[in-house]
Kinemage of the C-alpha trace (Angstrom):
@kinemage 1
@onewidth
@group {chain A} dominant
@subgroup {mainchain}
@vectorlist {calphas} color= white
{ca unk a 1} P -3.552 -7.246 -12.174
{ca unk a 2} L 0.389 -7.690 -11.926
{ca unk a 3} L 0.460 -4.175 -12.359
{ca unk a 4} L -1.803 -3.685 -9.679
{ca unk a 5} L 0.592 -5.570 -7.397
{ca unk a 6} L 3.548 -4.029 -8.632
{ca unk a 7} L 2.977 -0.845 -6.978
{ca unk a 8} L 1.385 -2.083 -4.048
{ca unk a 9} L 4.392 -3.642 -3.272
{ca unk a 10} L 6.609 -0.621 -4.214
{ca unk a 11} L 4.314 1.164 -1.836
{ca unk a 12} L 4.591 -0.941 1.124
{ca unk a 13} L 8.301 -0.101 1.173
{ca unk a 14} L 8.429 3.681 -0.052
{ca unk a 15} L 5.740 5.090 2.331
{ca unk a 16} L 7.086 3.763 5.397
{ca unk a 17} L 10.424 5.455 4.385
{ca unk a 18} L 8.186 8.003 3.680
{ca unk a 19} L 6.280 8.108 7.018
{ca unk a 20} L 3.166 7.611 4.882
{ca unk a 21} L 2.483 4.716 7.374
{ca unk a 22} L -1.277 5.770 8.203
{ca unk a 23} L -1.984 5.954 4.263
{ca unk a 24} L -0.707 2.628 3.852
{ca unk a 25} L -2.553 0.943 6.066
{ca unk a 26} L -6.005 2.789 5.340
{ca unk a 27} L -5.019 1.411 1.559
{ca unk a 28} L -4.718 -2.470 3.610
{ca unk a 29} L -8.364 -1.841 4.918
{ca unk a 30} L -9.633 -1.178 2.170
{ca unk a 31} L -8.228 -4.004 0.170
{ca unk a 32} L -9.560 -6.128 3.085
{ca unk a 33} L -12.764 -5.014 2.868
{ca unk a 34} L -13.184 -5.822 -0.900
């Protein structure tokens, strides 16, 4: 589960730099969803 977060949180800040920024937040809806 930490593990889990981990990269979460490593992806919140690399795929913005990344302009990733519509993956990101169809990973958010999903977490919000389950």
């Amino acid at each position: 589960m930490e593990r889990m977060i981990q990269n979460t949180t490593a992806k919140f800040f690399l795929i913005p730099m990344m302009g990733e920024e519509t993956f990101l937040l169809q990973n958010l809806m999903k977490w919000m969803d389950i």
